[in-house]
N, C-alpha and C positions, 0 to 999 in steps of 0.2 A: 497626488499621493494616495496609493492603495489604504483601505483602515485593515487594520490587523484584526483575525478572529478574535475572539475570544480568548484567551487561553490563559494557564494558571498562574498563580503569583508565585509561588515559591519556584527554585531555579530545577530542581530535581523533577520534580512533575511536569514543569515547560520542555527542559529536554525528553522527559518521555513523548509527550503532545507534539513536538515537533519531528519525533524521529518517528510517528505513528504518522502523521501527515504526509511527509518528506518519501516516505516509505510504497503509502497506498496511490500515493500520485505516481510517480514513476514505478510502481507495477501498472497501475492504468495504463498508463503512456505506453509502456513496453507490448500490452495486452491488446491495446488497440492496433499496433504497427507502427507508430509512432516513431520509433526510433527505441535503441536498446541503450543508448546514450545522451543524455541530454544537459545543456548548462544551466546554469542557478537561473537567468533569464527565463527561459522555459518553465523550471519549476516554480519558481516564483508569479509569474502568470497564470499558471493552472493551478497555483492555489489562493491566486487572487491577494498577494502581498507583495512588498517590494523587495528587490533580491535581495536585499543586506542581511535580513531575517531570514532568509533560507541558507546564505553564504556563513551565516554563523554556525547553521549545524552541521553542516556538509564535512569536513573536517572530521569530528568529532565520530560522524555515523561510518566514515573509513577506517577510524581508529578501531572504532568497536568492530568490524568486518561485517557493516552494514555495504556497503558500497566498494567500489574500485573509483579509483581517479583514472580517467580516462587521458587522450589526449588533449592538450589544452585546457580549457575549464571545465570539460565535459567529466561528465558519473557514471557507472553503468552498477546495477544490483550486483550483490555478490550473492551467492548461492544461498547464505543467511538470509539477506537482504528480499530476496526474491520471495521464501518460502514465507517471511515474518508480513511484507507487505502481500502477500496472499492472503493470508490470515488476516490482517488487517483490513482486507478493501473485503473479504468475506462477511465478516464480522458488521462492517459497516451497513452492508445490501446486503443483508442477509433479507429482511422482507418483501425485498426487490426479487432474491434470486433462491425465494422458498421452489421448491419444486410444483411444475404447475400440476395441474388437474392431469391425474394418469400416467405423470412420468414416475411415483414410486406407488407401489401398493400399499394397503393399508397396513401392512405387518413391515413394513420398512421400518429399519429402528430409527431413518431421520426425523420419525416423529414423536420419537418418545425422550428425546431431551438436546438441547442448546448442541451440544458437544457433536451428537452424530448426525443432527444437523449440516454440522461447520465439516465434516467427515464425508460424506453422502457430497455435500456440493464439492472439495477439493477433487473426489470419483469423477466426479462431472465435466469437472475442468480439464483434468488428468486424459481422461476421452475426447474432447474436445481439442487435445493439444495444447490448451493452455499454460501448461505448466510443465 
């Protein structure tokens, strides 16, 4: 049996924590080629839990128009889902995916706070196709 992260005790913060989880994984997954749809088994494995905790919020994140139900047990983002788990796997590597040495200049405002930061890299993505 997988151990479970961390994550919060009260039920309102859990459901955010997992819909933040749930979210940056399957934009990963999508981002990699992975697949644009995937089942609780899948995401459950790449987030290193067992699927009954992921099967619990899955539901919930289509209510909210985080997700579509696919065929069978499979999920794919919704256009919410896509744009929020950007932000989210952004936010995450952001130290990972600072701009290297010479891709912005020094009067780029991605350096003058958090925000155009997370701005500056979605340009990046947006160019790259990512998104």
């Amino acid at each position: 049996m997988s151990s479970v992260p961390q994550e919060p005790k009260s039920p309102a913060l859990r459901n955010l924590y997992w819909r933040d989880e749930i979210l940056q994984v399957m934009f990963w997954i999508q981002g990699e080629g992975l697949g644009d749809e995937v089942d609780v088994r899948t995401v459950a494995r790449f987030l290193g839990v067992d699927a009954d905790i992921v099967e619990r919020y899955l539901d919930r994140l289509v209510a909210d128009d985080y997700l579509e139900a696919a065929a069978g047990d499979r999920y794919r983002l919704s256009a919410q889902g896509r744009a929020d788990g950007s932000r989210i796997f952004a936010a995450e590597f952001a130290d990972l995916t600072q701009p290297g040495h010479g891709e912005c200049g020094d009067d780029c405002w991605c350096h003058a706070s958090p925000e155009e930061a997370e701005a500056c890299h979605d340009d990046r993505l947006r160019a790259a196709g990512l998104t």
